[in-house]
N, C-alpha and C positions, 0 to 999 in steps of 0.2 A: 914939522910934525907936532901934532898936539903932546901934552906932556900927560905920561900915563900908561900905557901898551911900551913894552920893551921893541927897539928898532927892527930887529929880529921878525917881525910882525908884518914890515910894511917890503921886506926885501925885493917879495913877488913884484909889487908895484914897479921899483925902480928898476930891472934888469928880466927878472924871466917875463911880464907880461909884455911890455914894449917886442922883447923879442917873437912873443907866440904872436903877437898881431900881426907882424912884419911877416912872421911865415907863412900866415893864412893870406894874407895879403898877396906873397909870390905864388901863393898855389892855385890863384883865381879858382875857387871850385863855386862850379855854377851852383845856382838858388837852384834846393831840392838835391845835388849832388854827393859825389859819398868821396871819400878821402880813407886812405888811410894811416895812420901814424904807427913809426915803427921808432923801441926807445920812451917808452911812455917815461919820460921823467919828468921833471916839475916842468918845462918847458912844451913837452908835448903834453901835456896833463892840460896846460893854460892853453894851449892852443885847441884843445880837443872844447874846452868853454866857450872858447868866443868865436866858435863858429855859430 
């Protein structure tokens, strides 16, 4: 990590994002498809982005 931003900062990076991709990934929802997330916490919050 670059020095400067407290670690606190990159959390998402190493644990909820890997996670939200991995769940968009099991949810295969087709291009144009609708989803819903139920639980919006940091983990549905990122997974609700990178769709």
């Amino acid at each position: 990590m670059p020095h400067g931003p407290p670690d606190q900062r990159f959390v998402y990076l190493s644990d909820v994002l890997p996670t939200a991709l991995q769940s968009v990934a099991y949810a295969d929802i087709p291009e144009g498809g609708t989803v819903t997330v139920f639980g919006l916490g940091p983990v549905g919050d990122m997974a609700r982005r990178c769709r």
